[in-house]
VEXMI-761676 format. One line per field, with one value per residue (C-alpha): residue in three letters; x, z, y. Coordinates in Angstrom, 2 decimals. Each point is the difference from the previous one (the first is absolute). Layout:
N
dolum <- (ALA  ...)
xx <- (X  ...)
zz <- (Z  ...)
yy <- (Y  ...)
This chain:
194
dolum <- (UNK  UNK  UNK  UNK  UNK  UNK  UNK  UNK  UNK  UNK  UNK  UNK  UNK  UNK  UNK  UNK  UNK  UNK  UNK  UNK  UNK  UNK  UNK  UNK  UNK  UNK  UNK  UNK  UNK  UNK  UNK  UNK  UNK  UNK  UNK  UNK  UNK  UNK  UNK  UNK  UNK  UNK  UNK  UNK  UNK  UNK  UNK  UNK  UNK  UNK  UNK  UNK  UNK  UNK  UNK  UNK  UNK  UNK  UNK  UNK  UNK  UNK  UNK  UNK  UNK  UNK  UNK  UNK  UNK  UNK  UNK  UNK  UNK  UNK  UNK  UNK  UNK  UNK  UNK  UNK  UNK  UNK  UNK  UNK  UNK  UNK  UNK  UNK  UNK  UNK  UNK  UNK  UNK  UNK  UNK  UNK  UNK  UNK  UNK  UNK  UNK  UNK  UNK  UNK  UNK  UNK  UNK  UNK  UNK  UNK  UNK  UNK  UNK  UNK  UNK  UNK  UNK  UNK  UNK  UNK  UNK  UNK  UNK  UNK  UNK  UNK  UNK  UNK  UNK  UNK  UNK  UNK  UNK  UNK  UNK  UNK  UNK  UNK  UNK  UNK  UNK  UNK  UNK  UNK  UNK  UNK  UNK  UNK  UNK  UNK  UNK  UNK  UNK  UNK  UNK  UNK  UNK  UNK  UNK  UNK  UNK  UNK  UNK  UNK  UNK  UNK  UNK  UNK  UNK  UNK  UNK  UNK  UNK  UNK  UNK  UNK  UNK  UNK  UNK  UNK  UNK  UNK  UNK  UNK  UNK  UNK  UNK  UNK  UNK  UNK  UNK  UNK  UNK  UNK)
xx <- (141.97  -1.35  0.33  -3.34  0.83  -0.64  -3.21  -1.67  3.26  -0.73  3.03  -0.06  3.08  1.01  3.09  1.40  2.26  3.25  -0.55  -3.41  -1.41  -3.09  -2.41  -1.18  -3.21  -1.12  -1.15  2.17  -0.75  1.90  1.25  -3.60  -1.37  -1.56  -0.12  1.61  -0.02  3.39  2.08  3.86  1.68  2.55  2.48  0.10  3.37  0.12  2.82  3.69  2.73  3.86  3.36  3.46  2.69  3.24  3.37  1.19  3.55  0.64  -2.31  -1.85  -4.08  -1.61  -2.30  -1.82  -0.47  -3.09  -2.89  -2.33  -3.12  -1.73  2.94  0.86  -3.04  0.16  3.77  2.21  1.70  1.69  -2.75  2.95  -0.44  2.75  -1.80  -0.11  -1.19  -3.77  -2.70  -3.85  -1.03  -2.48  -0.98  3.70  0.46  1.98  3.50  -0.86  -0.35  3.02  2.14  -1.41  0.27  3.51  1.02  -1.79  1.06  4.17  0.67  0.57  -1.59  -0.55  -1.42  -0.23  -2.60  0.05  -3.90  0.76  -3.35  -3.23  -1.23  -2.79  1.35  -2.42  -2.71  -1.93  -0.48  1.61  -0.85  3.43  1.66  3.99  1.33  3.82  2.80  3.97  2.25  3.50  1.53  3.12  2.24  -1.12  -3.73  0.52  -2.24  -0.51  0.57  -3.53  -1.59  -3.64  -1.79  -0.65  -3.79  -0.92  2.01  2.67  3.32  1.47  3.88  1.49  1.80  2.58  0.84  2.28  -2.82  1.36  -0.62  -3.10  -1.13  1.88  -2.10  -2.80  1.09  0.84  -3.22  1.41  -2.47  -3.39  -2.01  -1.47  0.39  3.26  0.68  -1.50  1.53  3.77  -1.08  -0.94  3.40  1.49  -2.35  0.46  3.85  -0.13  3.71  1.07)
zz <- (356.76  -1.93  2.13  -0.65  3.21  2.30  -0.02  2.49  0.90  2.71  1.40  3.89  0.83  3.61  0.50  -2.18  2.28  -1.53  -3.24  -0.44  1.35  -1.91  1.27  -2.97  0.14  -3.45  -0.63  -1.70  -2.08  1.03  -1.89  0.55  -1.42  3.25  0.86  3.83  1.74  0.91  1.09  -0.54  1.53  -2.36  0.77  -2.62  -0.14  -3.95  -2.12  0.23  -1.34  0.81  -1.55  0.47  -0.36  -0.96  -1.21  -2.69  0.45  3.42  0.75  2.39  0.99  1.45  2.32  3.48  3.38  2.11  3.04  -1.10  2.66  -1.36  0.05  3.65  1.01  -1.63  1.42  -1.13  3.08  -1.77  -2.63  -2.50  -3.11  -2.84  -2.93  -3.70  -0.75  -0.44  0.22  -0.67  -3.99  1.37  -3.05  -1.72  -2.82  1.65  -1.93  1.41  3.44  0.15  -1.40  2.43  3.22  -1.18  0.82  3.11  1.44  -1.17  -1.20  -3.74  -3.13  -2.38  -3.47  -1.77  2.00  -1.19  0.75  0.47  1.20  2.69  2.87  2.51  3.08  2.54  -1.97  2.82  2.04  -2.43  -2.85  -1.06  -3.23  -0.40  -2.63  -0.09  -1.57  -0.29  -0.55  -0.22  2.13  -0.27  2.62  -2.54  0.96  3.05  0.48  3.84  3.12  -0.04  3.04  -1.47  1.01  3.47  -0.78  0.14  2.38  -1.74  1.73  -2.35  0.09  -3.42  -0.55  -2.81  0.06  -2.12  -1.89  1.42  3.59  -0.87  -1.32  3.63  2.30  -1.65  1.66  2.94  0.62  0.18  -3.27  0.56  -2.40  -2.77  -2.68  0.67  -0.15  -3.34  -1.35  0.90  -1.25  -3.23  -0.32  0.68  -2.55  -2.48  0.41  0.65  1.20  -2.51)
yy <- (152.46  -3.00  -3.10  -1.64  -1.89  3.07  1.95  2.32  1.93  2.55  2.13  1.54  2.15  -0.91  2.50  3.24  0.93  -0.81  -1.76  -1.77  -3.39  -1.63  -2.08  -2.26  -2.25  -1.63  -3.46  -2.10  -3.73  -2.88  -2.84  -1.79  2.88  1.02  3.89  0.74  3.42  1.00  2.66  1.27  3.17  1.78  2.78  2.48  2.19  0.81  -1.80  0.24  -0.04  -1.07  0.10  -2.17  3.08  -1.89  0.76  -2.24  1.12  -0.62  -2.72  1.93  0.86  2.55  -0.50  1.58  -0.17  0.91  -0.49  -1.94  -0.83  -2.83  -1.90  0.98  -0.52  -3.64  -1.11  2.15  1.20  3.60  0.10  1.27  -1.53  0.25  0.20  1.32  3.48  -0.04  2.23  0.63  0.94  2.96  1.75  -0.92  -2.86  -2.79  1.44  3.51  -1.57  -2.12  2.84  2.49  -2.39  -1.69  4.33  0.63  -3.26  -0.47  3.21  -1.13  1.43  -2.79  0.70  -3.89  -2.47  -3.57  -1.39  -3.80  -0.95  0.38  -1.53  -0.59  -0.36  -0.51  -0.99  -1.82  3.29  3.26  1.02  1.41  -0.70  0.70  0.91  -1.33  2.16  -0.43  3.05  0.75  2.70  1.45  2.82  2.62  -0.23  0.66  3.33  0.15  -2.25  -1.52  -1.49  0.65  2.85  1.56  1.22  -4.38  -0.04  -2.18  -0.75  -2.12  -1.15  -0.60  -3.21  -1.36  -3.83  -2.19  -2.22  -2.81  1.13  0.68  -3.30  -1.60  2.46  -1.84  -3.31  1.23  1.94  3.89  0.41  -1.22  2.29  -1.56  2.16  0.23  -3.91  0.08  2.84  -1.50  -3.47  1.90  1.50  -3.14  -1.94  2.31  0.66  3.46  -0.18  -2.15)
C-alpha cells in the first residue's frame, strides 16, 4: 500500500464468524494538507468470480435462482434472487472457480471461459473484487442437474431465458443483482447474439 495520503494504519478484527469484518483507524491528509483521525469498517469475504452461460444458437442464458438474506432482510419480500452463477475463488484461479461453480450450480461442464473484465463492487464497505467471465454452453455439457452443493447448503434452481427476456426482467425489476445487470448489458454491448 503506497498512498502517501494515509499513514498510521492500525487493523482491529471485530467479527470472524462468517467471513471477516475490519475495523480500520489510520490518519489520513486532506486536501489542506491537514492530518484527521478516521475510521472505516470493511467486510472481507475473499474475491469472486462470475460467469454469463449463454447459448449463441438459441438466444438463450443460463442463469440461477436462490435465498439470499441480506436482501430479505433489506426489502425483498421472498429473498430469491435470479442471478448469474458465481462463487468464492478459495484457493482456485478465477477460471478454475467459475468452471467449477458454473457445475455445481447448473449442472453444465464448460471448458472455454471468456475473462471480460473485474470489479469492486462494494467498495465503500467490501473488499471483494469480481472477476467477470462469459461462456458458451451447449446440451452436450450438460454433466449433472446442478443446484450447487448440499454440504453449503445450496438449493439452487437452474434457469434458461431467451436473452431478450432477460434484458426485460431488468426493467421490470425480476433481476436486481448487479453483476448480473452488467454481465447482460455486456452481452448486449458487445453483440454476443449478434
Amino acid at each position: 500500500m503506497s498512498n502517501t495520503k494515509i499513514r498510521d494504519l492500525k487493523i482491529d478484527i471485530l467479527s470472524d464468524n462468517w467471513y471477516i469484518l475490519k475495523k480500520a483507524t489510520f490518519e489520513y491528509r486532506n486536501k489542506s494538507g491537514k492530518w484527521q483521525v478516521q475510521q472505516r469498517e470493511a467486510y472481507d469475504r475473499g474475491n469472486g468470480a462470475t460467469i454469463l452461460l449463454y447459448n449463441r444458437q438459441n438466444k438463450t442464458v443460463m442463469l440461477t435462482r436462490q435465498f439470499r438474506m441480506p436482501t430479505y432482510l433489506n426489502g425483498n419480500d421472498t429473498g430469491m434472487m435470479i442471478e448469474a452463477c458465481a462463487g468464492l475463488l478459495d484457493t482456485d484461479s478465477p477460471e478454475e472457480c467459475i468452471k467449477r461453480e458454473a457445475e455445481e450450480e447448473t449442472g453444465y461442464r464448460i471448458t472455454e471461459v471468456h475473462k471480460i473484465f473485474e470489479a469492486y463492487m462494494s467498495p465503500g464497505s467490501v473488499t471483494e473484487i469480481i472477476h467477470f467471465f462469459t461462456g458458451e454452453y451447449s446440451r452436450e455439457m450438460k454433466v449433472s442437474e446442478g443446484g450447487g452443493l448440499a454440504s453449503e447448503h445450496e438449493e439452487i434452481e437452474v434457469l434458461e431465458f431467451p436473452f431478450a427476456e432477460a434484458l426485460n426482467m431488468i426493467s421490470d425489476g425480476r433481476i436486481k443483482d448487479a453483476k448480473t445487470i452488467m454481465l447482460l448489458q455486456y452481452a448486449r454491448i458487445n453483440g454476443l447474439f449478434s
